[in-house]
N, C-alpha and C positions, 0 to 999 in steps of 0.2 A: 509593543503590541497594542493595535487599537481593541476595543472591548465596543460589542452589540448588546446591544436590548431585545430578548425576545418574549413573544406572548406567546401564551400557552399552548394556542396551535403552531407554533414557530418549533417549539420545545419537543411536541409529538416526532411531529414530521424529521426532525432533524436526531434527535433519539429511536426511530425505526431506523432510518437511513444508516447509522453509529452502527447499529445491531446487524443491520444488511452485510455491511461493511466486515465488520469483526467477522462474522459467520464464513463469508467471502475468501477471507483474508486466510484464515485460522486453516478453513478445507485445502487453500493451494501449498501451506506446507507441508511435508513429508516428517517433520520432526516438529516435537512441544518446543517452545520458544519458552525462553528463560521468564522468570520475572519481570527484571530490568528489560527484554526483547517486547514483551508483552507491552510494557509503562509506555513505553517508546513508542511502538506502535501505534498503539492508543490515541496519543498526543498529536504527531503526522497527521493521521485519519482524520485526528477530530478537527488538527487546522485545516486541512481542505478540505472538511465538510465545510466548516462555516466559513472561510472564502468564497466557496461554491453558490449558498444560499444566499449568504451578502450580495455576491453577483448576478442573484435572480435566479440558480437554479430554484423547482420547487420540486420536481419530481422524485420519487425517494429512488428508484432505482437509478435513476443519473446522477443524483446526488451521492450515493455509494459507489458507483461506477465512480465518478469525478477523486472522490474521497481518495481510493487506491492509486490513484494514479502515480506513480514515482515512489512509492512505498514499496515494494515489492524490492524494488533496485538497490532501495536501500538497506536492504539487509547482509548480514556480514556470511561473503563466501561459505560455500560448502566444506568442512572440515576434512572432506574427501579428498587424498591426496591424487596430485591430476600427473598420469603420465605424459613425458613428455613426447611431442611428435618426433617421427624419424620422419629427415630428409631423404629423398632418393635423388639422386642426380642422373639423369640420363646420359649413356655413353657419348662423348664428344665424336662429331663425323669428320672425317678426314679431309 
């Protein structure tokens, strides 16, 4: 992992966006995420915020928008068990 240097306006902007982000993130589940789900989380976001910035985003709602990207995906299935489909097959014609 390479490591950036930020300045203090770097810090702001990229700590609103973290917060955007969390808020974002936290509202589209239906259920409180574990600890460890939370740590995880966190971590994700916070790597692609600062790839985001690195790459010249600055704007804080693109920068949170960018953040979630592929996060979401990556969380572990819903614990609800999934019925399975019926097939139909349509009567063979003669």
């Amino acid at each position: 992992m390479s490591f950036s240097a930020y300045d203090t306006e770097a810090l702001r902007l990229l700590t609103t966006a973290l917060a955007e982000a969390l808020v974002t993130f936290r509202a589209s589940k239906r259920t409180a995420l574990t600890e460890t789900e939370t740590s995880d989380v966190t971590r994700k976001i916070t790597a692609n915020l600062m790839t985001a910035y690195d790459n010249g985003e600055r704007a804080p709602a693109a920068l949170a928008r960018v953040a979630l990207q592929g996060v979401a995906m990556a969380q572990p299935p819903s614990k609800t068990p999934r019925t399975p489909a019926v097939v139909r097959q349509s009567p063979e014609s003669p």
